[in-house]
DOTIGU-208787 format. One line per 5 residues: number of its first residue (from 1); their letters; for each residue x, y, z of C-alpha. Coordinates in Angstrom, 1 decimal. Example, Ala and Ser with C-alpha at 12.3 -4.5 7.8 and 13.67 -1.06 7.14 Angstrom:
2
1	as	12.3,-4.5,7.8 ~ 13.7,-1.1,7.1;
***
This chain:
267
1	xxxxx	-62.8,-25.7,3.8 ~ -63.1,-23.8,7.2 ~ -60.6,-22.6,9.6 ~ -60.1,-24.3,13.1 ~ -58.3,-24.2,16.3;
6	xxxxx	-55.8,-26.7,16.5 ~ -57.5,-28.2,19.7 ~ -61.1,-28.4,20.1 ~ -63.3,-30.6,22.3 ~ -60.3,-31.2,24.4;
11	xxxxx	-58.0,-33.6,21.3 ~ -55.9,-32.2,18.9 ~ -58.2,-32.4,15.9 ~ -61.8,-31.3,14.9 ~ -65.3,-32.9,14.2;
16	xxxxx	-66.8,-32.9,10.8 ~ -70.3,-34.3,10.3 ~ -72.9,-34.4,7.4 ~ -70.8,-36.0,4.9 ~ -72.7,-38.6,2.5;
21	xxxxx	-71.1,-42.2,2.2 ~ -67.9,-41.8,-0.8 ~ -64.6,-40.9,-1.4 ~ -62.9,-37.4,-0.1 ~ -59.6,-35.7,-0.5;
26	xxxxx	-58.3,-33.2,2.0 ~ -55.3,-31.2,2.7 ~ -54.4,-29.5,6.0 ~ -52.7,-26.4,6.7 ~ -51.3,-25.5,10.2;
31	xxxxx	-50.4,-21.8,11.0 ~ -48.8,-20.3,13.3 ~ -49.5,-17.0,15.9 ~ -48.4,-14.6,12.5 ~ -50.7,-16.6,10.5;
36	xxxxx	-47.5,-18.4,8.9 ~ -48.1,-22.1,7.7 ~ -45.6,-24.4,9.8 ~ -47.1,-27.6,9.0 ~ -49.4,-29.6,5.9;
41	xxxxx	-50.5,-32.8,5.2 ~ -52.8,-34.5,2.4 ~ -55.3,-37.9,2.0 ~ -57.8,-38.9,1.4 ~ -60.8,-41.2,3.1;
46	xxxxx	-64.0,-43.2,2.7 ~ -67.1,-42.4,4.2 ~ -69.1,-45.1,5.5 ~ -70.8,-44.6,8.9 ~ -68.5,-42.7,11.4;
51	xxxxx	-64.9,-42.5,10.7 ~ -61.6,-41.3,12.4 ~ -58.7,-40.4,9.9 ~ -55.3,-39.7,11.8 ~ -52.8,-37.4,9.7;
56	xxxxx	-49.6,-36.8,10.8 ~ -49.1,-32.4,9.6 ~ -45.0,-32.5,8.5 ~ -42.9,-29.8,8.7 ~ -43.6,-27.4,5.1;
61	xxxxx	-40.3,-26.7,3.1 ~ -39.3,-23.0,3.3 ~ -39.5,-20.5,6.2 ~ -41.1,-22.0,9.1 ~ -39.6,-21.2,12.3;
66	xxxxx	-38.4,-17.9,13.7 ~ -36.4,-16.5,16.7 ~ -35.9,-13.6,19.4 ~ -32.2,-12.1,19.2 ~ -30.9,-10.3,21.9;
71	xxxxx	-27.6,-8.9,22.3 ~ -25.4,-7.3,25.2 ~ -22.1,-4.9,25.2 ~ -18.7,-5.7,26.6 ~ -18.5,-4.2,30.0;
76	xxxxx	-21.8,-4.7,30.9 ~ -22.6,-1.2,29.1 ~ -25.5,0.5,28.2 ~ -26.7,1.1,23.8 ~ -26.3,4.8,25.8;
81	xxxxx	-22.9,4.6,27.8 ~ -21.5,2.7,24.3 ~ -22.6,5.2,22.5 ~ -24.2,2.9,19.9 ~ -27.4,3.7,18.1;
86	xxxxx	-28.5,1.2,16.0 ~ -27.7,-2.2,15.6 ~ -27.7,-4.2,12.6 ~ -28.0,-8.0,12.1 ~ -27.7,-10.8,8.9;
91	xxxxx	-28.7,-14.3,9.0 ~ -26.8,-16.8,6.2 ~ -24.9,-14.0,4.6 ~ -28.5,-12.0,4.0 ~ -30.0,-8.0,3.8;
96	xxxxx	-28.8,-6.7,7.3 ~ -32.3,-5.5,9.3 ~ -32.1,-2.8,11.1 ~ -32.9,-2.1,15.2 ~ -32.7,0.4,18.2;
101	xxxxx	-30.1,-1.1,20.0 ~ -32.1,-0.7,23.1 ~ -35.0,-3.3,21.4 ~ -31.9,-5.9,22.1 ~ -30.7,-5.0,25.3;
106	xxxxx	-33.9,-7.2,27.0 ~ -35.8,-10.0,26.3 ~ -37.2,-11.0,24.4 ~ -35.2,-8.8,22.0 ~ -35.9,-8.3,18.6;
111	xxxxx	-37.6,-10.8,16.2 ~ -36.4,-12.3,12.9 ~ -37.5,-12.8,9.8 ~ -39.0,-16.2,9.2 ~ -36.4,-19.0,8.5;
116	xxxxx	-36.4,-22.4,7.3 ~ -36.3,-24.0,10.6 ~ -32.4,-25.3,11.5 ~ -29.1,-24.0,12.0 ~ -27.7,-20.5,10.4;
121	xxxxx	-25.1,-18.2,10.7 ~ -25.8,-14.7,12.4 ~ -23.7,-11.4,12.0 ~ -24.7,-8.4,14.5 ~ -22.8,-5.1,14.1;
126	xxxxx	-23.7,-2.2,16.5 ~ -22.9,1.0,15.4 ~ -23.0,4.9,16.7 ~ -24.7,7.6,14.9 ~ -22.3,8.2,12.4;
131	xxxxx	-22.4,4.7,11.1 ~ -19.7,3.4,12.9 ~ -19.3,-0.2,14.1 ~ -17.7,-0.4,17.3 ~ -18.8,-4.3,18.3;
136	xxxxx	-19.9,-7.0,16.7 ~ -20.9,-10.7,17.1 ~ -20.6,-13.4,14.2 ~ -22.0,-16.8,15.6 ~ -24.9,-19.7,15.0;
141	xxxxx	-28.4,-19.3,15.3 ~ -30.6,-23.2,15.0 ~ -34.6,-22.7,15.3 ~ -37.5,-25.0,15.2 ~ -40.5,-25.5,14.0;
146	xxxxx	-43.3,-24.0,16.2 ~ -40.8,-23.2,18.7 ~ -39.7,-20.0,18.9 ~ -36.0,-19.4,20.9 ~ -34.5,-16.6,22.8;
151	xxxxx	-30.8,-16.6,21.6 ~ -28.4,-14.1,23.2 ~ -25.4,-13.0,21.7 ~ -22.5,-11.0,23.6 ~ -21.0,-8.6,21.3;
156	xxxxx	-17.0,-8.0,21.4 ~ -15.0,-4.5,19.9 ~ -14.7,-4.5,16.8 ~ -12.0,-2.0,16.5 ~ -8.5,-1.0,18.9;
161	xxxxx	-6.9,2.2,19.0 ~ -3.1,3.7,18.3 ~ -1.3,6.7,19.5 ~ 1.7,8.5,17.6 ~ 3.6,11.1,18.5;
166	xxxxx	6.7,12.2,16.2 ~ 9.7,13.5,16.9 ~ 12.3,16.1,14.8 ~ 15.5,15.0,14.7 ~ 19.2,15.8,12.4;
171	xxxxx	20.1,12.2,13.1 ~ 22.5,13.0,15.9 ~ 20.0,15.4,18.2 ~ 16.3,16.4,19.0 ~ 14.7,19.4,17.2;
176	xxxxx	11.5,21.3,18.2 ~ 9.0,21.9,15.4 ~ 9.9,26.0,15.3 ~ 13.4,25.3,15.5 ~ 13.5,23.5,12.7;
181	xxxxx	11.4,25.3,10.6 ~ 8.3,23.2,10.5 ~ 4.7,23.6,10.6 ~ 2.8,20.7,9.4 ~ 2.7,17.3,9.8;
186	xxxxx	1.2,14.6,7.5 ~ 0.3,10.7,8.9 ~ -1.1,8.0,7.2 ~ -1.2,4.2,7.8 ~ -1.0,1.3,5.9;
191	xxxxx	-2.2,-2.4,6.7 ~ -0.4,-5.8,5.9 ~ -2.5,-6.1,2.7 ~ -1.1,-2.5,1.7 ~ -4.2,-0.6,2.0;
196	xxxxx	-4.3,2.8,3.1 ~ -6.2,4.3,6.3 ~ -6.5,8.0,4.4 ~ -6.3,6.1,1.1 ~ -3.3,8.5,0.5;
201	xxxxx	-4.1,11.8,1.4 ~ -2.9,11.6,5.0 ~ -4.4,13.3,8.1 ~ -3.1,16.5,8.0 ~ -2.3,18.2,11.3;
206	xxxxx	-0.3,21.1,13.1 ~ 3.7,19.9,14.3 ~ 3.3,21.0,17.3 ~ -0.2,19.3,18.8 ~ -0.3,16.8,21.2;
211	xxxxx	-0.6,12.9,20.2 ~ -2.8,11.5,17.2 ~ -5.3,9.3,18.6 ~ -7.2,6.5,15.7 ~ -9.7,4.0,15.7;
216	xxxxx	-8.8,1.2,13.5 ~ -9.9,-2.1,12.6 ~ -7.5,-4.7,14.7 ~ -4.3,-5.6,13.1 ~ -0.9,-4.4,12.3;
221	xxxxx	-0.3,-1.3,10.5 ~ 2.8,0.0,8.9 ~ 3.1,4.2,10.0 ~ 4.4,6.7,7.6 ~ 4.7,10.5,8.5;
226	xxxxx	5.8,13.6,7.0 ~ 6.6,16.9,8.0 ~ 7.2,20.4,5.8 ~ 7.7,23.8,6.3 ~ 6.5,27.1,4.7;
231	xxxxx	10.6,27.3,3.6 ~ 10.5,23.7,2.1 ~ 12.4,22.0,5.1 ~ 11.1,18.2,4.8 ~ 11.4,15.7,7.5;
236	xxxxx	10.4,11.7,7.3 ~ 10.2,8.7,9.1 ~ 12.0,5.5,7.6 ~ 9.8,4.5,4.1 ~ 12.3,1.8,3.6;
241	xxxxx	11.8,0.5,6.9 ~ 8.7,1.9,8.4 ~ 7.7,2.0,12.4 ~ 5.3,-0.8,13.0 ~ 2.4,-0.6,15.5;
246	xxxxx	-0.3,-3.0,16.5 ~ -3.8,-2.0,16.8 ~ -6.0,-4.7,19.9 ~ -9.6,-4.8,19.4 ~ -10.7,-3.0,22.6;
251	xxxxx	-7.4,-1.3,23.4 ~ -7.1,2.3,23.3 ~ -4.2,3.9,24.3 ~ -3.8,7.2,25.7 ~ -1.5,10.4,24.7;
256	xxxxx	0.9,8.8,27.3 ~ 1.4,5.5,25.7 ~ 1.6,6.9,22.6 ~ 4.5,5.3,20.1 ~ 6.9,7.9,19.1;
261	xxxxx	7.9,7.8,15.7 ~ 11.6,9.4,14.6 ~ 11.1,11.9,11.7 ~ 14.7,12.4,10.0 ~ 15.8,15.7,7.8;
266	xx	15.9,15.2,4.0 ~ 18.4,17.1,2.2;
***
C-alpha cells in the first residue's frame, strides 16, 4: 500500500510496475484536504504483461462533505453594534458549536463538522454576553461530496419588546401613587400557553418610576399587576379579564408608547 496524489503524470490515476503475472485485490481510499476519506472502491485484476484497470471511487457512507457558514444581522449591523458575542449553530437537531460572531460576519465564515453529504437542517442563535439570544436563523443546509459551499444565512430578531405603565384609579377618578397610599408595584406576564415571564414572583418595582420596558419572546401575553402599600391599601388590574399586549419580533417600544394598564382599589 502507498499513499498517492490523486493526479500524477498528468491522468487521474498512478503507475504501478514490478508486479509478477497473477491475481491481485486492491481497495482505494480517496481523502480529502483534512485527511477525511470522501471516496473507496475495491477489485481485483490479473497480471499478464501491462494492464490498465479503471475503478470508478463512490461516494463512502457517513460524513463526507462539509461546508462554510456565514451569517449577517438585520440592519446591516455589526457582532459589535448588535451587541452579540457569540454565536451558536446545530445541524439536524445536533450539539450546538460554538463561534465569535465576528468568525461569521465574512467569508468564508466558520466551518462545519463533517456531514454526510446532502441536505440538513441548520439552527444559528446569536447571543450577547449574558447568554441571551437576540436573532436567530432556522433554515437548510445541502453539501457535496468534495465540494465544499459557502452558505450564508441572514439572521432575524428573535425577540420584541412591551411597555406598561399603570395607572391608580377608585373606579370613577385618577389617583397618584402617594395619594393613595402606595409604594410598590408588582408585574408579571403570562403567555397563551399560561406560562409565566417571572414564573410567579413578579418584577417588583417602585409606583412611582417611569415605564417597564421587557424583552420577550414574540407573542401575545396576558399582563397582570399589583400594587400595595406599607398601610395594606391594594390595587389590581382586571384577573378576570386581563389587559392583553402583543409582543413583534424586532419591535421595541419606547416609554411613550407604552400600554397603560388600569389598576382598580380592592376593598
Amino acid at each position: 500500500g502507498g499513499v498517492y496524489s490523486c493526479r500524477s503524470g498528468g491522468f487521474d490515476g498512478i503507475r504501478l510496475a514490478d508486479f509478477a503475472p497473477g491475481f491481485y485485490s486492491f481497495s482505494v481510499r480517496a481523502l480529502g484536504y483534512a485527511n477525511e476519506e470522501l471516496f473507496s472502491a475495491s477489485g481485483s485484476f490479473r497480471i499478464d504483461g501491462s494492464v490498465s484497470v479503471g475503478v470508478d471511487l463512490l461516494p463512502v457512507f457517513g460524513p463526507n462533505s462539509y461546508a462554510y457558514v456565514f451569517w449577517s444581522l438585520p440592519g446591516g449591523q455589526s457582532c459589535s453594534q448588535a451587541g452579540i458575542e457569540t454565536v451558536v449553530l446545530s445541524i439536524d437537531g445536533g450539539a450546538f458549536e460554538s463561534h465569535r460572531c465576528e468568525d461569521g460576519m465574512y467569508q468564508p465564515g466558520v466551518r462545519t463538522p463533517m456531514l454526510s453529504a446532502g441536505r440538513h437542517s441548520i439552527e444559528i442563535w446569536a447571543l450577547d454576553d449574558w447568554g441571551y439570544d437576540w436573532f436567530f436563523a432556522q433554515s437548510e443546509l445541502e453539501t457535496w461530496v468534495a465540494a465544499p459551499i459557502a452558505a450564508e444565512y441572514s439572521l432575524r430578531w428573535s425577540v420584541g419588546g412591551v411597555a406598561l405603565a399603570w395607572q391608580l384609579t377608585d373606579g370613577v377618578f385618577g389617583e397618584s401613587c402617594y395619594g393613595a397610599g402606595i409604594d410598590t408595584v408588582y408585574i408579571d406576564l403570562e403567555d397563551m400557553d399560561g406560562n409565566l415571564v417571572f414564573s410567579g414572583s413578579s418584577d417588583m418595582l417602585p409606583c412611582d418610576s417611569g415605564p417597564a420596558l421587557y424583552v420577550l419572546a414574540p407573542g401575545v401575553y396576558r399582563v397582570f399587576i399589583s400594587a400595595t402599600g406599607p398601610w395594606g391599601a391594594l390595587y389590581e388590574s382586571n384577573p378576570l379579564n386581563p389587559p392583553v399586549v402583543t409582543v413583534t419580533a424586532g419591535v421595541f417600544p419606547g416609554e411613550l408608547e407604552a400600554r397603560t394598564v388600569q389598576l382598580y382599589a380592592v376593598y
